[in-house]
C-alpha positions in Angstrom: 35.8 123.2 -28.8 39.1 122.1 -29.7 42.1 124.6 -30.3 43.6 124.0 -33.4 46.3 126.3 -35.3 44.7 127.8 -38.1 45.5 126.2 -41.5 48.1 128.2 -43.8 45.6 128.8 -46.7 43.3 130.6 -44.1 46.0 133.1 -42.5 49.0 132.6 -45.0 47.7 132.8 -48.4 46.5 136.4 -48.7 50.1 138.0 -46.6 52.1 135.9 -49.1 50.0 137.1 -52.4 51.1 140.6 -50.8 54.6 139.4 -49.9 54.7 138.0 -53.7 53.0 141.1 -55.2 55.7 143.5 -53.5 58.7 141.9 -54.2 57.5 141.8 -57.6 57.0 145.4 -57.9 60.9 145.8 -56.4 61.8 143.5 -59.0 60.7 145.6 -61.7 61.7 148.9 -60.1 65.3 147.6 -59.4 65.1 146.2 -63.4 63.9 149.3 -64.4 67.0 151.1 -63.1 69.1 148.8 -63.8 67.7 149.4 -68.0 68.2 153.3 -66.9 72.3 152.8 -66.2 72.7 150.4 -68.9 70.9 152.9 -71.2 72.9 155.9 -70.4 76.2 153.9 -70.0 75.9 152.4 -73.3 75.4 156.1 -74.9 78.2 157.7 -72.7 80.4 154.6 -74.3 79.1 155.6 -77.8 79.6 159.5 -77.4 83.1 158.5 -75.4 84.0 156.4 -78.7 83.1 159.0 -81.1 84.6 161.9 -79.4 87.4 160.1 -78.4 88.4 157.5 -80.4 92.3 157.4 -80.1 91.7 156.5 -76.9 90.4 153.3 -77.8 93.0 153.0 -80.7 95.5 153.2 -78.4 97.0 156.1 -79.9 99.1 158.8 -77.5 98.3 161.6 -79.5 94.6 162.8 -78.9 92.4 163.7 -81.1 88.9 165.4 -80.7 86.7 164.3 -83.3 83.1 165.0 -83.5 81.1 164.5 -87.0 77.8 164.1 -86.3 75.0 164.9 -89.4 71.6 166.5 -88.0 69.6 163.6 -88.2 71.8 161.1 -86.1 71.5 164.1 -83.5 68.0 164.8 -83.8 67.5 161.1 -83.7 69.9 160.1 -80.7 68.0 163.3 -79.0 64.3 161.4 -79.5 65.9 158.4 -78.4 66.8 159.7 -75.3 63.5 161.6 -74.8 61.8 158.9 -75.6 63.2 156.2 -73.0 63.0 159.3 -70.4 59.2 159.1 -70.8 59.1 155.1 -70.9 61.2 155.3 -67.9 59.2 157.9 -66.3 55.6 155.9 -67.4 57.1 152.6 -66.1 57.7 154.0 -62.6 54.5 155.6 -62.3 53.2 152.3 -63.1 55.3 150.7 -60.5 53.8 153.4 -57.9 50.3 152.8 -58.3 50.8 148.8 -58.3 52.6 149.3 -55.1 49.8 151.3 -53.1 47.0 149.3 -54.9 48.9 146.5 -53.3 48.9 148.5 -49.9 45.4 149.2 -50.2 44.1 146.1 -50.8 46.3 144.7 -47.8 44.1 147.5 -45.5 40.8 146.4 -46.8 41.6 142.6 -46.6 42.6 143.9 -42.5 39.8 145.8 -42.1 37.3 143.1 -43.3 38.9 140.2 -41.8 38.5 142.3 -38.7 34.7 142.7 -39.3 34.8 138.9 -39.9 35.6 138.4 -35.9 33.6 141.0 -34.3 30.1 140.6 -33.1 27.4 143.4 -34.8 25.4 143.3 -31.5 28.3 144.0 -28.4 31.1 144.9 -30.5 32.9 142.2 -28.6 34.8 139.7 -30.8 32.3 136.8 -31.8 33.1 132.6 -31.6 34.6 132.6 -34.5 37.9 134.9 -33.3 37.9 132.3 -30.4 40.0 130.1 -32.1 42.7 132.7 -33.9 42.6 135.0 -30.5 43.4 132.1 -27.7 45.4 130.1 -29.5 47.3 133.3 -29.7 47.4 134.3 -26.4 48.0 130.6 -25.2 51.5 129.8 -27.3 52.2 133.3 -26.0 52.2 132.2 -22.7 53.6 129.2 -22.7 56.7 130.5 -24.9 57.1 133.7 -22.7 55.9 132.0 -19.5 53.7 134.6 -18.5 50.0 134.2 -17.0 46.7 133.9 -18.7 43.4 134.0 -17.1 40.0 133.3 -18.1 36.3 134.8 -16.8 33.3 133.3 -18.1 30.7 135.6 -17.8 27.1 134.7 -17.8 24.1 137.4 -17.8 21.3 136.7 -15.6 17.9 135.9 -15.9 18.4 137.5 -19.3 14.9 135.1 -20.9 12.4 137.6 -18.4 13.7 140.8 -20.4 12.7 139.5 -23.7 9.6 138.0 -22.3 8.5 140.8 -20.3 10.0 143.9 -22.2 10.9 142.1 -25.9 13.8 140.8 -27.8 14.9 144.4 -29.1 15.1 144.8 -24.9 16.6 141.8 -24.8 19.2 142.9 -27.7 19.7 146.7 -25.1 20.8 144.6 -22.3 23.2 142.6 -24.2 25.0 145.5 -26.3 25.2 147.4 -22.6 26.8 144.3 -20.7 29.0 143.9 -23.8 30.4 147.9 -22.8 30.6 147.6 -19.4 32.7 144.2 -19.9 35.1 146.3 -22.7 35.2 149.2 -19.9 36.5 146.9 -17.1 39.4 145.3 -18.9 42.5 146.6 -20.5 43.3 147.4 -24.1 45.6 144.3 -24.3 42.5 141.9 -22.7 39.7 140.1 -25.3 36.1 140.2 -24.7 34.5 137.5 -26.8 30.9 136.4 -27.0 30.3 133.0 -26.9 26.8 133.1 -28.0 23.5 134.3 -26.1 24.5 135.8 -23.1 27.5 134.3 -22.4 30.9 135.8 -22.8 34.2 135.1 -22.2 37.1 137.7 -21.0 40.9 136.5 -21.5 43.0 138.8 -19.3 46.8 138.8 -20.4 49.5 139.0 -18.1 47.5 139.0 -15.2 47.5 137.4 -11.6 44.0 135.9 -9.9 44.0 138.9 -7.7 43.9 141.1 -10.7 41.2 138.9 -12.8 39.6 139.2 -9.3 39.6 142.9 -9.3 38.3 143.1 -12.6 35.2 141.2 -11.6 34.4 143.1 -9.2 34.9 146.1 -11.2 32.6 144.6 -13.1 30.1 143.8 -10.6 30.6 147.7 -9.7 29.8 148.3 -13.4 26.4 146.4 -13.0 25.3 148.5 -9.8 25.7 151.7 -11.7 23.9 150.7 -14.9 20.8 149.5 -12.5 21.1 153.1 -10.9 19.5 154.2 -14.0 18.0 151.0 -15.6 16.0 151.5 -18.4 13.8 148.8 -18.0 11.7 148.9 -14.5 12.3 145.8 -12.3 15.1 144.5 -14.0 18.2 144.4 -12.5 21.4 143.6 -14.4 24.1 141.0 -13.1 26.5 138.9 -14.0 27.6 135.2 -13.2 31.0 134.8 -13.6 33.8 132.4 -13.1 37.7 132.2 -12.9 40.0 130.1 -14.0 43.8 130.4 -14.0 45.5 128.8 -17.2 48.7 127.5 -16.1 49.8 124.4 -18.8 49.0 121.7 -17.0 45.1 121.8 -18.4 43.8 121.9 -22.4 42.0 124.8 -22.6 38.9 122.8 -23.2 39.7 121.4 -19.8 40.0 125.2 -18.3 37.3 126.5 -19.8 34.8 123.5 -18.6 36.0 124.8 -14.9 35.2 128.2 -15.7 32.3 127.2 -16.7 31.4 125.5 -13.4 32.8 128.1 -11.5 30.3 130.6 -13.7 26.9 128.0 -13.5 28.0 127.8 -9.1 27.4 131.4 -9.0 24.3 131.9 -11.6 22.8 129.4 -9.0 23.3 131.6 -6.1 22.5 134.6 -7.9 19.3 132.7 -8.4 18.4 132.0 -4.9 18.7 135.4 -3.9 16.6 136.7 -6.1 13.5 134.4 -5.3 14.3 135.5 -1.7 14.4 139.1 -2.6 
């Protein structure tokens, strides 16, 4: 599979529509302020001029005048109200497009999240593959940090759903996919590749650590077989390392992973027509 960035309409278009929408919604708020001053500067002007007007005539006596009939009051008074309340709707208005904005940017996460995550393990799925390494590898190469790979491969996964059935079958997958989660960090990725083969990416981390982790998660396997729920199966994994370091295309590190992985499934297999 080649690593390609994703295109801009697939992870750009909906954080700009939000970007767009909000600074939108500041527009209008800072506009709708801005109408507020103007509004109650351009009646402090008025009630200055009519109060005050020598002022204005550039007289240096000053007189207070202040003839207003009842129904310039009464309507200056309503006009006031009045914009209060369109001022007051306005902003309300402005609230609730702001968290409808914020709500829809939560449910777009929380089903693009849904989109990458396999129903069966809970691990990601294939299709995070892409978004989730190419990630982690420009990471890498801009912080110069390490980045290693374990390709994990169940075995002799086919007898269970012969022997015990598929929904068996489905059991020992959704249990291998916990124990891989349990053995790596919160910062690591578990993805399934498809079947029963998985692939863990282990950020920052050394070969001695990716080591460790395998056979954490070789420990893992021993325990769950300690109280397997299926009689005469026992539960291991095949599973290769492989160091990314620059030089190689992923592709090209993932295809000796891979190896690595099927070297291993092959002596996992001899042992267990001697045993």
């Amino acid at each position: 599979m080649n690593m390609q960035q994703n295109s801009p309409e697939k992870t750009g278009t909906f954080s700009q529509q939000i970007q767009q929408r909000m600074s939108a919604i500041e527009r209008r708020d800072w506009e709708l302020w801005l109408l507020a001053l103007a509004m109650v500067g351009i009646l402090a002007i008025g009630y200055f001029f009519v109060i005050f007007p020598s002022v204005f005539l550039g007289e240096h006596t000053l007189y207070v005048q202040a003839k207003l009939s009842s129904p310039l009051a009464v309507g200056q008074l309503a006009l006031v109200l009045l914009f209060l309340i369109y001022v007051a709707h306005k902003h309300l208005e402005v609230r609730r497009v702001r968290s409808q904005s914020l709500v829809d940017a939560l449910n777009f996460q929380l089903s693009h999240a849904q989109l990458l995550l396999d129903p069966l393990t809970h691990a990601f799925n294939r299709t995070a593959l892409e978004e989730v390494i190419g990630k982690e590898i420009k990471r890498a190469q801009r912080k110069q940090t390490t980045l290693v790979f374990l390709y994990v491969d169940l075995d002799d996964l086919k007898s269970v759903n012969s022997r015990f059935g598929h929904l068996s079958g489905d059991l020992v997958l959704s249990e291998a996919g916990a124990i891989l989660k349990s053995c790596v960090r919160g910062s690591d990725y578990v993805i399934r590749m498809g079947g029963d083969e998985f692939l863990l990416t282990l950020v920052d981390t050394t070969l001695e650590g990716a080591v460790a982790v395998k056979n954490r998660i070789n420990l893992r396997c021993e325990r769950w077989n300690q109280n397997s729920p299926l009689a005469g199966f026992i539960l291991s994994m095949s599973i290769g390392v492989q160091e990314y370091d620059g030089t190689l295309s992923f592709d090209e590190v993932l295809a000796q992973a891979d190896n690595k992985m099927y070297t291993e499934k092959q002596a996992h297999a001899v042992e267990r027509k001697r045993s």
